[in-house]
VOGU-3710 file (C-alpha; in Angstrom, 3 decimals, decimal comma):
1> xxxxxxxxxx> 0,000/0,000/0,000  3,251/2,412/1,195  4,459/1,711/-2,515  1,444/2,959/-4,660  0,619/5,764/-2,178  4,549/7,133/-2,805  3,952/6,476/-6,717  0,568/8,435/-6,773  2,132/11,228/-5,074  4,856/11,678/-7,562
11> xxxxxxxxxx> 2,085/11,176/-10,543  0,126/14,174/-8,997  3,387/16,134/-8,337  4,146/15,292/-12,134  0,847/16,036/-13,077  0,548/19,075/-10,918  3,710/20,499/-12,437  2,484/20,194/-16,335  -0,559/21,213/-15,643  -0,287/24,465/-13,502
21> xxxxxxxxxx> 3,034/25,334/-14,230  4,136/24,125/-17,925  0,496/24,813/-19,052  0,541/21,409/-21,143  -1,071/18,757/-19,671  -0,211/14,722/-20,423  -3,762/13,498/-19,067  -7,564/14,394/-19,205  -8,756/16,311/-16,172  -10,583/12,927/-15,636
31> xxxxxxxxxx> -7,508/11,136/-15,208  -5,449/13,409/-12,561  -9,305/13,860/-10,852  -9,447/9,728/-10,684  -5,832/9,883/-9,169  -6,585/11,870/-6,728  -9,690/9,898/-4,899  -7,414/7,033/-5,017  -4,600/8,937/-3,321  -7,566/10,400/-0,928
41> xxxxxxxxxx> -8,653/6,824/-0,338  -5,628/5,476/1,103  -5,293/8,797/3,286  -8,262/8,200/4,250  -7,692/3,861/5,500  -4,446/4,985/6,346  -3,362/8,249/7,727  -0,663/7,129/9,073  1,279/7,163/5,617  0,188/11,009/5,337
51> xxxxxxxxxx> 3,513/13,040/3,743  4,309/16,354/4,463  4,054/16,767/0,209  0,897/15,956/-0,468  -1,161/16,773/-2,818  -4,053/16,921/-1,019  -2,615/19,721/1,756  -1,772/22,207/-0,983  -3,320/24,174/-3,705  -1,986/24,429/-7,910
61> xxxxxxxxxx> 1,921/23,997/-8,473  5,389/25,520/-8,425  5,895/29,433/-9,107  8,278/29,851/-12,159  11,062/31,547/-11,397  10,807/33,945/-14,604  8,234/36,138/-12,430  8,195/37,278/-9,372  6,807/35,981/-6,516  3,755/37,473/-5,344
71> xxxxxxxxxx> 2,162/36,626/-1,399  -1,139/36,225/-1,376  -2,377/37,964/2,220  -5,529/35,674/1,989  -4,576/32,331/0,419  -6,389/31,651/-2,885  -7,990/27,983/-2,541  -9,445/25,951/-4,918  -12,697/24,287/-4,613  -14,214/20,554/-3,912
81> xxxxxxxxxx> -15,626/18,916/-6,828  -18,879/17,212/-7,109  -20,305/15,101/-10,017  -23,937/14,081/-9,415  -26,825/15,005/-8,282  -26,382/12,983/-4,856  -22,946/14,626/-4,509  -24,735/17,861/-4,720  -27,251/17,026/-2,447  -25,100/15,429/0,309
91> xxxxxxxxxx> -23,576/18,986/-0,108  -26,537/20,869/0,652  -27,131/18,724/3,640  -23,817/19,435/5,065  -24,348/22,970/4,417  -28,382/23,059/6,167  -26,228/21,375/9,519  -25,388/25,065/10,272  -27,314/27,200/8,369  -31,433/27,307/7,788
101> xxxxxxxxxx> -32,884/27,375/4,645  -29,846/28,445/3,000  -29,861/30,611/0,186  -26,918/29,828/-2,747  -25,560/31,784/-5,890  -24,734/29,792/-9,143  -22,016/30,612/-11,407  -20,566/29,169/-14,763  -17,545/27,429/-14,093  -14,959/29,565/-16,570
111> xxxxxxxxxx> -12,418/27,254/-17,898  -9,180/29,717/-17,921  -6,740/30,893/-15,363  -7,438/32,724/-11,916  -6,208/35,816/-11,240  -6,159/38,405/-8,306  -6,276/42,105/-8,741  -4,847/43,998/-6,434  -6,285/47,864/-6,608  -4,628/50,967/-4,403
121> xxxxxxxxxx> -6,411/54,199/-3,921  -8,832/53,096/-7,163  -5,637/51,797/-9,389  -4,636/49,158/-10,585  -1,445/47,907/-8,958  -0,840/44,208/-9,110  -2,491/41,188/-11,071  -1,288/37,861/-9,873  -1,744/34,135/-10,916  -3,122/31,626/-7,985
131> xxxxxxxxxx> 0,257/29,857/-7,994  0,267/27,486/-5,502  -1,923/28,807/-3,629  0,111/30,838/-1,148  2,545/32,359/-3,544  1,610/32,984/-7,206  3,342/34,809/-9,921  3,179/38,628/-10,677  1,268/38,611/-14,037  0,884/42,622/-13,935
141> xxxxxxxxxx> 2,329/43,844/-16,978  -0,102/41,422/-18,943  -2,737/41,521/-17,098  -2,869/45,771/-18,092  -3,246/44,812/-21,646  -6,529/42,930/-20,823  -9,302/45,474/-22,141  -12,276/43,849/-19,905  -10,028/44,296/-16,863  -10,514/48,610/-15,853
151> xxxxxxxxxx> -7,088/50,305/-14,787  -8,908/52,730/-12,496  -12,643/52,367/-10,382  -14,796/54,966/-10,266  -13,895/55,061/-5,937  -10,378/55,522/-4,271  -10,063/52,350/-2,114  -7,844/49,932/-1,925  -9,667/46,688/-2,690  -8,621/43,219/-4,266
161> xxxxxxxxxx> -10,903/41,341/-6,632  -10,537/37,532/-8,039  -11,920/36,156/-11,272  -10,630/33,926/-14,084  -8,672/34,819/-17,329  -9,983/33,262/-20,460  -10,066/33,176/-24,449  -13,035/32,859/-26,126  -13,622/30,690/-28,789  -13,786/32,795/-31,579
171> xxxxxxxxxx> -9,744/33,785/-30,300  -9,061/30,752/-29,971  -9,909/29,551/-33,662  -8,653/32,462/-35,244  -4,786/32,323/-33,056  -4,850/28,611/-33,990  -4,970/29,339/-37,919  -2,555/32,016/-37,449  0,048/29,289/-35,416  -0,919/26,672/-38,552
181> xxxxxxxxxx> -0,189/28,905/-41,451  3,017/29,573/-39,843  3,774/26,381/-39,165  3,485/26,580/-34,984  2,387/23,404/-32,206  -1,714/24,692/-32,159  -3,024/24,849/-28,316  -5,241/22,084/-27,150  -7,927/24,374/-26,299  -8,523/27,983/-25,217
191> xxxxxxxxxx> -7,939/27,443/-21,393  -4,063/26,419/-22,474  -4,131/29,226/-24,769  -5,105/31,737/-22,226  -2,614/30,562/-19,861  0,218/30,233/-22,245  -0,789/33,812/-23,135  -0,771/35,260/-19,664  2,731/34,052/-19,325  4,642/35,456/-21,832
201> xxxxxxxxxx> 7,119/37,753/-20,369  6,140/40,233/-23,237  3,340/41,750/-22,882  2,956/42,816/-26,420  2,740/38,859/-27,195  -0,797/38,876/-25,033  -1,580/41,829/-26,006  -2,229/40,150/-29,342  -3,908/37,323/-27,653  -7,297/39,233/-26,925
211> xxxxxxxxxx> -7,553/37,715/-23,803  -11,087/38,526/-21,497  -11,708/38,129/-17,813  -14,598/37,451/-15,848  -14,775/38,674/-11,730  -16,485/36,637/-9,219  -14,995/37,062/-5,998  -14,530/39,702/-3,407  -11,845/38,170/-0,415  -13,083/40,698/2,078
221> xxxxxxxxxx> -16,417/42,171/1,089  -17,348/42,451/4,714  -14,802/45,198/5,132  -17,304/47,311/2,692  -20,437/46,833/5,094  -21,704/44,143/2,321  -22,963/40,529/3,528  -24,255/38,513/0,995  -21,724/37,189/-1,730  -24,715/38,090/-4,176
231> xxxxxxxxxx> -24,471/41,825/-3,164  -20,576/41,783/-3,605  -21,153/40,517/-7,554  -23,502/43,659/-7,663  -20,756/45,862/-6,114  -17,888/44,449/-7,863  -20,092/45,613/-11,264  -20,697/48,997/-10,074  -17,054/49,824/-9,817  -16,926/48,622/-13,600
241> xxxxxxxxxx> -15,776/44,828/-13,407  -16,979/42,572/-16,036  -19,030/39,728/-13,821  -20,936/36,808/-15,841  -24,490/38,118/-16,620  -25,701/34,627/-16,073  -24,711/34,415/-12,395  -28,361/33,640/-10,179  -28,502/33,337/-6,665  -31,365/30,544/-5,705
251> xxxxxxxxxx> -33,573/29,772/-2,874  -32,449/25,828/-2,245  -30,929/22,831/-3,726  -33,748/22,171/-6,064  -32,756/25,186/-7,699  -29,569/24,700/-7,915  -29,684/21,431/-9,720  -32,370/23,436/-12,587  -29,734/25,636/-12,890  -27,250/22,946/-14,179
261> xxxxxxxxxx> -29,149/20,731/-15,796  -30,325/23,955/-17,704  -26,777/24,665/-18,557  -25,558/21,130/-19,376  -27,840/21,498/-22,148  -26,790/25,410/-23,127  -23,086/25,203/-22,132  -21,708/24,898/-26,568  -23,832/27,998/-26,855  -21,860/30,196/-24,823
271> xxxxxxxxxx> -18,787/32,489/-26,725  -16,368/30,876/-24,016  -15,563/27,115/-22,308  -17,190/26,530/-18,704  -16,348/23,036/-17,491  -18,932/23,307/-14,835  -20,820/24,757/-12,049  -19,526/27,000/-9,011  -22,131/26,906/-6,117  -21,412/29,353/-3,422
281> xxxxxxxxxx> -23,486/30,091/0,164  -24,436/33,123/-0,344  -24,361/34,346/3,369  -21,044/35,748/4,389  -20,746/35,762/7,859  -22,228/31,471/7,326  -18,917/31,701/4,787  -16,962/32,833/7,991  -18,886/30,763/10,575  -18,249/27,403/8,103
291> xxxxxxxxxx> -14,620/28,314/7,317  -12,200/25,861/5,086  -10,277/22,787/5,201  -7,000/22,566/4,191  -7,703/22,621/0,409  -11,298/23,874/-0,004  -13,706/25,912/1,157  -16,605/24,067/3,260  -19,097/26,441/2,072  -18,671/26,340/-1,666
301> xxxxxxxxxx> -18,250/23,290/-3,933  -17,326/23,108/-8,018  -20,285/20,144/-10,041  -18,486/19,015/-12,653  -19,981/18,257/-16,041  -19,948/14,793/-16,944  -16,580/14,057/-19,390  -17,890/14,090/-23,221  -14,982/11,529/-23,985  -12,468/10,348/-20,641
311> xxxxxxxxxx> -9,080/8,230/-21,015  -8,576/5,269/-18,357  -6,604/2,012/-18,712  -7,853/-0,748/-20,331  -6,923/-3,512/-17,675  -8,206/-7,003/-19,070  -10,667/-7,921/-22,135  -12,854/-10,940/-20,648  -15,263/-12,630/-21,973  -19,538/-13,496/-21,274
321> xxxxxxxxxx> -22,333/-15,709/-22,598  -25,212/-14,262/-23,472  -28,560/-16,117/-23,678  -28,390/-17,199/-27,361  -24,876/-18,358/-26,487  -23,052/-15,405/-28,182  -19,845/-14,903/-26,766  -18,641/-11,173/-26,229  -15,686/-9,809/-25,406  -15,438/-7,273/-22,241
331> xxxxxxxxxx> -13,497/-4,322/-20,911  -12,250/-4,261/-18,074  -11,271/-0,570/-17,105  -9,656/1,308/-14,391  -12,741/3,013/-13,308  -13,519/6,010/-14,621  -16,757/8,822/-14,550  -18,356/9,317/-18,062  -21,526/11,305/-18,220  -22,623/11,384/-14,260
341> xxxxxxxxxx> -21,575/7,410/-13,671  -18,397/5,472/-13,086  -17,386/3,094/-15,715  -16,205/-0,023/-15,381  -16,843/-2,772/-17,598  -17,448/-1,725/-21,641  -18,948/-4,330/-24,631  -15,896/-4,350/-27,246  -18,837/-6,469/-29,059  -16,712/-8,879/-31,415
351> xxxxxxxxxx> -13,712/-10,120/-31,974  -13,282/-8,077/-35,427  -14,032/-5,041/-33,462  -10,963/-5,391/-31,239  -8,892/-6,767/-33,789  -9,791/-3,284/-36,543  -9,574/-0,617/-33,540  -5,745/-2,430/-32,470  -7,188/-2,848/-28,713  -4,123/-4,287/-26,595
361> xxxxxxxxxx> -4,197/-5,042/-22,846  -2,529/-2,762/-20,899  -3,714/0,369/-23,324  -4,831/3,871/-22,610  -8,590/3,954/-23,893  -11,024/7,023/-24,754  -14,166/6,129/-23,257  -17,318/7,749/-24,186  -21,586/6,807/-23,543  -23,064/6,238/-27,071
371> xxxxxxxxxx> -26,159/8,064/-27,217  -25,748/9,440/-23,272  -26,435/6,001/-22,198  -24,297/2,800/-23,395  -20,153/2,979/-22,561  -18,089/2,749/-25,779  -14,560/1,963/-25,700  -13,510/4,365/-28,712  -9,757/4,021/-29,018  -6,685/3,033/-28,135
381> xxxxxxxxxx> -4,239/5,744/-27,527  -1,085/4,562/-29,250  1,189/7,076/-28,315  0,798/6,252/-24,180  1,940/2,776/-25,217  5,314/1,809/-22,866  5,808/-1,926/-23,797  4,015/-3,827/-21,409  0,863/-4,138/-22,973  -0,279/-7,857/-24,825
391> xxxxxxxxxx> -2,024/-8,684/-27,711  -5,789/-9,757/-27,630  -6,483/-13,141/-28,325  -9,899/-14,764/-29,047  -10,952/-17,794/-27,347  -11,765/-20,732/-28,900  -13,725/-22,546/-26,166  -16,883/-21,488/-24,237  -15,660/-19,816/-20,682  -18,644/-21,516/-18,830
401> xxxxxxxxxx> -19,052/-25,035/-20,259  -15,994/-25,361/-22,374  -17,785/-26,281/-25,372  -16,116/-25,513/-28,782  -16,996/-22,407/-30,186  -18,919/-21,754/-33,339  -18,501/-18,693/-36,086  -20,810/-18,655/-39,094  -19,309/-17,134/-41,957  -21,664/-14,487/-42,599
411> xxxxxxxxxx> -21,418/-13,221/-38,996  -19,286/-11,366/-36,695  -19,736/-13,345/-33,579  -18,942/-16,600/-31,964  -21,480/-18,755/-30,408  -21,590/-21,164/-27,570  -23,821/-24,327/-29,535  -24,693/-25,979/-26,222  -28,145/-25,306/-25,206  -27,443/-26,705/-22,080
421> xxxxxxxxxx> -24,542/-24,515/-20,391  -25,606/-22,523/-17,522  -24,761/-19,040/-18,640  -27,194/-19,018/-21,473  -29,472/-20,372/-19,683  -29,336/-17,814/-16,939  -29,184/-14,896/-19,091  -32,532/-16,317/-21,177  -34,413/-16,651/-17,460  -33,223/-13,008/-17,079
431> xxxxxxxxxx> -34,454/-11,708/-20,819  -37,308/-13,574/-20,341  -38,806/-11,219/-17,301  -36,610/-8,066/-18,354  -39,243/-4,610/-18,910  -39,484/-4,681/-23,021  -40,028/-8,259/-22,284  -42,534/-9,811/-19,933  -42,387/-6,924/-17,397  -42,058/-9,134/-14,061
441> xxxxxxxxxx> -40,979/-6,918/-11,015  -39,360/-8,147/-8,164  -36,673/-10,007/-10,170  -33,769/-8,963/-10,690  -30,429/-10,544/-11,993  -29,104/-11,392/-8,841  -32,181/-12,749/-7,656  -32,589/-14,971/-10,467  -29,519/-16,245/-10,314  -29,968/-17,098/-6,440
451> xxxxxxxxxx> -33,622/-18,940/-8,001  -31,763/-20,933/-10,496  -28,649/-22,049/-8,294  -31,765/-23,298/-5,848  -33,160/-25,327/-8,056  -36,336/-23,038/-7,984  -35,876/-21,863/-11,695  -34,416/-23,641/-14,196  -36,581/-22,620/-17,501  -39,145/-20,126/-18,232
461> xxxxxxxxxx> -42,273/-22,085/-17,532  -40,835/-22,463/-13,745  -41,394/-18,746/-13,482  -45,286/-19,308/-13,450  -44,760/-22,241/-10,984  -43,030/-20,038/-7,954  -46,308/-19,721/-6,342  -45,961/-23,365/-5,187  -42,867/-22,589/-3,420  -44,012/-19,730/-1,233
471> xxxxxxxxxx> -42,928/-21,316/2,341  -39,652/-22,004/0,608  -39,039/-17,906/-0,591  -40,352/-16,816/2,938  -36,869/-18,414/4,455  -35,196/-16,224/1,903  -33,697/-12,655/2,990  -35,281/-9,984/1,741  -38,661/-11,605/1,200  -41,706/-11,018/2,944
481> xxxxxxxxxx> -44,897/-11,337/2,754  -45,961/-8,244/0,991  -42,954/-8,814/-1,230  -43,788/-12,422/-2,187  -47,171/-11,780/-2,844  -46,301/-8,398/-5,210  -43,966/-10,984/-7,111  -46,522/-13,249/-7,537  -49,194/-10,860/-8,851  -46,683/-9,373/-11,112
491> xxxxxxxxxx> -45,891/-12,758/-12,478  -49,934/-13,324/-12,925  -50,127/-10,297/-14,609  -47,552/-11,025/-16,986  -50,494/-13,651/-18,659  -52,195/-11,106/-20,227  -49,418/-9,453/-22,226  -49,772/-9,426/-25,886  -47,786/-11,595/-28,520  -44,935/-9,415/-28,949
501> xxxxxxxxxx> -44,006/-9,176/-25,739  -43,585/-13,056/-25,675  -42,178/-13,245/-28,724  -39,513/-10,975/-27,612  -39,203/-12,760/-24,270  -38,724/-16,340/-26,175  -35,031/-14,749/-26,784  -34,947/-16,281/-30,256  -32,018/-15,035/-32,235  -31,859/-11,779/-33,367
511> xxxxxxxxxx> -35,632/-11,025/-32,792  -35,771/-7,829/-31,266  -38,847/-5,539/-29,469  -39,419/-4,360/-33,502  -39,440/-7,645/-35,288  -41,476/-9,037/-32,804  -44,272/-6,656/-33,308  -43,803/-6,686/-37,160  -44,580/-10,345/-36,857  -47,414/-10,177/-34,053
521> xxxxxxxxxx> -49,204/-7,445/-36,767  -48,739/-9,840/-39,640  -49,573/-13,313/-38,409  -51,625/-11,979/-35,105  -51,217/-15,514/-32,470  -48,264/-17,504/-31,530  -49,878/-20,794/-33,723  -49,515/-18,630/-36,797  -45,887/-17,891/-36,726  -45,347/-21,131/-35,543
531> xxxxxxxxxx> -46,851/-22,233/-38,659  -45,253/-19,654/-41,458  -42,787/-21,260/-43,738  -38,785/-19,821/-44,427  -40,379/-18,739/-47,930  -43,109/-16,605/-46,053  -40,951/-15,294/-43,247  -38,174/-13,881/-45,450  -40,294/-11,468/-47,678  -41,670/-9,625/-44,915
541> xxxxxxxxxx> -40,038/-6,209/-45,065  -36,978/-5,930/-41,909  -37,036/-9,665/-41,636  -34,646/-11,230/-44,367  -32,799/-14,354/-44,924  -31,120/-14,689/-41,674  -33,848/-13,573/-39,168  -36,306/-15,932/-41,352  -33,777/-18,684/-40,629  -33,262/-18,308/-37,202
551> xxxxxxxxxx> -37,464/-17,895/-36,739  -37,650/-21,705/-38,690  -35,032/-23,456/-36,859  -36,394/-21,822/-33,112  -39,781/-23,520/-33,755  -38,031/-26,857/-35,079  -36,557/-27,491/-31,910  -38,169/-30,085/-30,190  -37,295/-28,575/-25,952  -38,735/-25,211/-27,478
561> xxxxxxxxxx> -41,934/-26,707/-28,552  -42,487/-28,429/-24,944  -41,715/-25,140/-23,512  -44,088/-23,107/-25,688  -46,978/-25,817/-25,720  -46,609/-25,428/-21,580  -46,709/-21,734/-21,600  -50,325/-22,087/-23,608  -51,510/-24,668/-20,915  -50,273/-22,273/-18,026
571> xxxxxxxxxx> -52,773/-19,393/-19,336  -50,191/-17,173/-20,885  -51,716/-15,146/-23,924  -50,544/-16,383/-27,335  -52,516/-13,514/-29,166  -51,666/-9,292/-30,673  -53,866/-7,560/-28,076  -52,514/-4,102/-29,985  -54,821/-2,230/-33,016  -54,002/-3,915/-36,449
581> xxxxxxxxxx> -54,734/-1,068/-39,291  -53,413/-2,971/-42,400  -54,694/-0,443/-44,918  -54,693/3,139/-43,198  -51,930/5,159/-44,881  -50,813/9,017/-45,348  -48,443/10,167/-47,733  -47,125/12,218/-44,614  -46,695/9,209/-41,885  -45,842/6,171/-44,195
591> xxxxxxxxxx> -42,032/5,378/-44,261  -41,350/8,577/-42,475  -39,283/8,888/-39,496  -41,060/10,755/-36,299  -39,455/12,105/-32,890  -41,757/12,643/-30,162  -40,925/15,353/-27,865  -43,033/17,023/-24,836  -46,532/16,381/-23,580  -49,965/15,660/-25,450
601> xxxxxxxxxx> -53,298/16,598/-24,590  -55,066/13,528/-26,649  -52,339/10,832/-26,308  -49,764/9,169/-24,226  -46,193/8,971/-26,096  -46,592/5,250/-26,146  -49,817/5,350/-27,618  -48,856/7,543/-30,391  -46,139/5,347/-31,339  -48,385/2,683/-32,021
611> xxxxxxxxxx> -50,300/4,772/-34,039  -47,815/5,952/-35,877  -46,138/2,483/-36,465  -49,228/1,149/-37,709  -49,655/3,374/-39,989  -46,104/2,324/-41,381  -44,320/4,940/-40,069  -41,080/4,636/-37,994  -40,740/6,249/-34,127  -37,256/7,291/-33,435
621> xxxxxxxxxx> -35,615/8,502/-29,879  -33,506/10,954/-31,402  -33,072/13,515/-33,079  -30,521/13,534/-36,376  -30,629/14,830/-39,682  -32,474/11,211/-40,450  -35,939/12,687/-39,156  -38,739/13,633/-41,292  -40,611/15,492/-38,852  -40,690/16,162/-34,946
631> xxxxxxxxxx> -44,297/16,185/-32,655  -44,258/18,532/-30,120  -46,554/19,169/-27,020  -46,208/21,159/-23,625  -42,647/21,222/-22,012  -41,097/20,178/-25,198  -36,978/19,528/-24,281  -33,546/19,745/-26,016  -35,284/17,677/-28,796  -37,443/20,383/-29,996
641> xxxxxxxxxx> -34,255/22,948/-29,765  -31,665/20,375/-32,030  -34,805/19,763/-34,437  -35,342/23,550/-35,127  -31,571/24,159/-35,211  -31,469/21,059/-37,891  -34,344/22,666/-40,084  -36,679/19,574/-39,694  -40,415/19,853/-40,090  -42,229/20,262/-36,810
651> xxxxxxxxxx> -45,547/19,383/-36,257  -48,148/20,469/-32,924  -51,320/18,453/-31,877  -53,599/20,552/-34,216  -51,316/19,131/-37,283  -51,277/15,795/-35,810  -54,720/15,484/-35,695  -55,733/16,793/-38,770  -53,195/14,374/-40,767  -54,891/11,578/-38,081
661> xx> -57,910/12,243/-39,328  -56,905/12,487/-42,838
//
């Protein structure tokens, strides 16, 4: 443990040092941020390996010896960082243990370099960079050639503000074309820029630079009779400081988190980068009362927006069965926050996948959610690569059963053939109940798993015969009565679904939520499709060759016949319960693609989907320059925004209706 809390130290130091002090940082933010915990972890189990050279007792990095030193008389601290909306809450709750109903300001999180401003008798005397903290570096001469930062106030007093340097984007693009047509490095992005600006030691270089500044802190405001840090913004203003016109001060937590989710959304349509949100108490003397730790401030904390695209270490590629015996390969990751959660496991899908991207154990990966929601292993990053790292191999034999694997020649993935082995058994029991499936609540993976390894379930039909073992579950933690019987119920209800749900459930190869419902329209009961030939199956449109195939040979199978003919005899419905409207068409639903976006009077979302699907049109969650038209209702969302942004045809309830009725 004494060995990798000395080596995280000298990362951070190392870190620390090209970050704050060379202004060109190795790693993501993400990276030296997932250091850090682990460093505050082992502090945290063990304090008695606690150095004097922390990282965690001390603020930025080393002062370069270029510029002078500067003291700062009161220390300029960074803040805590939170990432979700627990974080922020657990926050607030901290904050209510000494303060009532607490009242906060929220402020965009400028991505550039802090500064201090030192002002005597209404001049400007002194600009200064945070440093490490303690002592930073006297920035002064540049600092004068920043236009948005006044050389006089209006009032003679000697007064010190803080704030944050930056570049805005349009600077940024333009001094990056300038380095390229004269054949300079380009800057990463504008926060490097700024700060590589701020340091030249001449300040006709950043003059050039056009660099801006925001203000959004007064050290002492109490010394000018003012008491709320809302008022000091206000005051800081009047003496002609630029201060963020989006700054709000709220009236609870609730607030606080409309305020960021508002701004996740609007953040790329600001002139400048924020990387997050500042959230401040706005009662000084509470500010006082609360003071600081060693590192932050107790009263303030910095939410983080989730990473767009993180790097972490791609520590082992495993591999799982999945219920129709596919076998996929895994990542195993350092873990790592993308988008709000932590990361650690990532489909690499196939073997061809791993092999085209050049995946190798041991690699730095970017790591991004597809779509917000699924974690995709993008790349590998090459240049990190130090000679330890080993080649992927594929497996050849199942990991549960150790059955030979099989790979059809017209397909990506390899396949577990034995019907038998327990992980694809497993994950069908799971499938089977999952939401899009059969809907049964109370049952959950590990649950399952705990049913099958009991011998309670070992195929589908067993689901329907749990009510028979009732004394048995009662000896179970976790279950009660209440929660046994709600189980139950659930698994009744779960009769009376219509085809497509148990079509989907069945978990026969490659039939998804959609082609399941294509085929419950067409052939309407289970006997039907039971019935339909290869010939038949493979001319219905989205079906095809290899679906049809996989259809036939599911209904061959002699164990899936005894299953299916025991699901009838149980009671569970074999019919389409939904609307079948074979002949209603419009030119302007049929083969279109729709996004649905807000809240109708006349329908529920999920209702107008079927609508619209029967009608032969198709319902998309997203919005690309795919869609034919976007529905709108009350509280439409970010979906109505990107669709009028994209030019795409937008239609309210009065249109809908009328082509409805059309």
């Amino acid at each position: 443990m004494k060995e990798r809390y000395d080596e995280l130290i000298d990362i951070l130091n190392k870190l620390s040092y090209e970050y704050y002090t060379l202004d060109k940082p190795s790693v993501s933010d993400q990276e030296y941020d997932r250091y850090m915990q682990e460093l505050l972890m082992i502090e945290e189990k063990h304090p008695e390996l606690i150095r004097d050279d922390s990282p965690s007792s001390r603020v930025g990095g080393l002062v370069l010896d270029e510029f002078q030193k500067v003291s700062h008389e009161v220390p300029m601290l960074s803040l805590g960082n939170v990432f979700n909306e627990d974080e922020l809450i657990k926050f607030d709750e901290r904050i209510k243990k000494e303060v009532a109903n607490p009242h906060y300001v929220c402020e965009l999180k400028i991505d550039g370099l802090s500064v201090s401003l030192t002002y005597k008798n209404g001049k400007l005397v002194r600009g200064a960079t945070r440093g490490n903290g303690i002592i930073g570096e006297d920035i002064t001469a540049n600092v004068k050639t920043i236009k948005s930062i006044p050389l006089s106030i209006p009032e003679k007093i000697d007064i010190e503000v803080r704030g944050e340097i930056y570049m805005s984007k349009k600077t940024f693009n333009e001094l990056n074309e300038e380095r390229a047509l004269a054949g300079l490095d380009l800057f990463q992005n504008p926060r490097n820029a700024a700060a590589g600006s701020i340091r030249q030691l001449d300040s006709s270089v950043a003059a050039k630079r056009k660099l801006d500044a925001f203000l959004y802190h007064l050290p002492e405001a109490m010394k000018y009779d003012i008491y709320s840090h809302y008022e000091a913004l206000k005051f800081m203003k009047r003496l002609g400081f630029v201060v963020n016109k989006n700054i709000k001060r709220v009236n609870n937590i609730g607030e606080v988190i409309e305020y960021i989710n508002y701004w996740t959304e609007k953040r790329d349509e600001l002139e400048y980068d924020i990387d997050g949100i500042v959230i401040k108490l706005d009662d000084l003397k509470m500010q006082e009362k609360l003071g600081f730790t060693a590192k932050y401030p107790k009263w303030a904390t910095a939410y983080k927006f989730p990473a767009k695209e993180v790097l972490t270490k791609l520590k082992d590629i495993v591999f799982t069965v999945g219920r129709t015996g596919q076998i996929t390969p895994n990542a195993v990751l350092d873990p790592v926050r993308v988008c709000g959660s932590t990361i650690k496991r990532a489909t690499l899908h196939n073997e061809d996948n791993v092999i085209s991207k050049g995946f190798m154990i041991g690699d730095i990966v970017s790591i991004r959610k597809a779509g917000d929601v699924i974690p995709e292993v993008v790349a590998p990053m090459i240049e990190r690569r130090d000679g330890t790292e080993k080649e992927f191999k594929m497996i050849d034999k199942c990991p549960i059963c150790g059955t030979k694997l099989v790979r059809k020649e017209e397909e990506a993935d390899y396949f577990c053939p034995n019907i038998n082995c327990e992980a694809r058994k497993i994950e069908g029991l799971i499938h089977f109940v999952s939401r899009g499936a059969m809907n049964i609540d109370g049952l959950g993976e590990r649950i399952i798993e705990d049913f099958y390894n009991l011998g309670y379930i070992k195929n589908i039909t067993d689901f329907y015969k749990l009510d028979s073992k009732k004394e048995e579950l009662m000896e179970l933690e976790g279950f009660g009565t209440k929660s046994i019987n709600n189980l139950l119920k659930s698994i009744e209800d779960s009769k009376n679904n219509s085809l497509e749900r148990l079509l989907f459930a069945l978990g026969i190869r490659q039939v998804g939520a959609k082609t399941a419902t294509i085929l419950s329209k067409k052939f309407l009961t289970l006997e039907n499709i039971m019935k339909a030939s290869y010939e038949e199956l493979k001319i219905i449109h989205d079906i095809g060759d290899i679906i049809a195939r996989n259809i036939v040979d599911y209904f061959n199978e002699e164990n899936n016949l005894k299953i299916i003919n025991e699901l009838i005899k149980i009671g569970v419905n074999t019919k389409y319960l939904g609307v079948v409207t074979p002949n209603k068409t419009n030119e302007n639903i049929t083969g279109k693609t729709f996004v649905l976006t807000g809240t109708l009077e006349n329908y529920t979302r999920d209702k107008l989907k079927q609508i619209l699907e029967d009608m032969g049109a198709n319902v998309s969650g997203s919005v690309s320059k795919k869609t034919d038209v976007v529905i709108y209702g009350e509280q439409a969302g970010s979906k109505y925004d990107k669709a009028v942004n994209l030019g795409i045809e937008m239609w309210n309830e009065e249109r809908l209706l009328s082509e409805l009725k059309e």
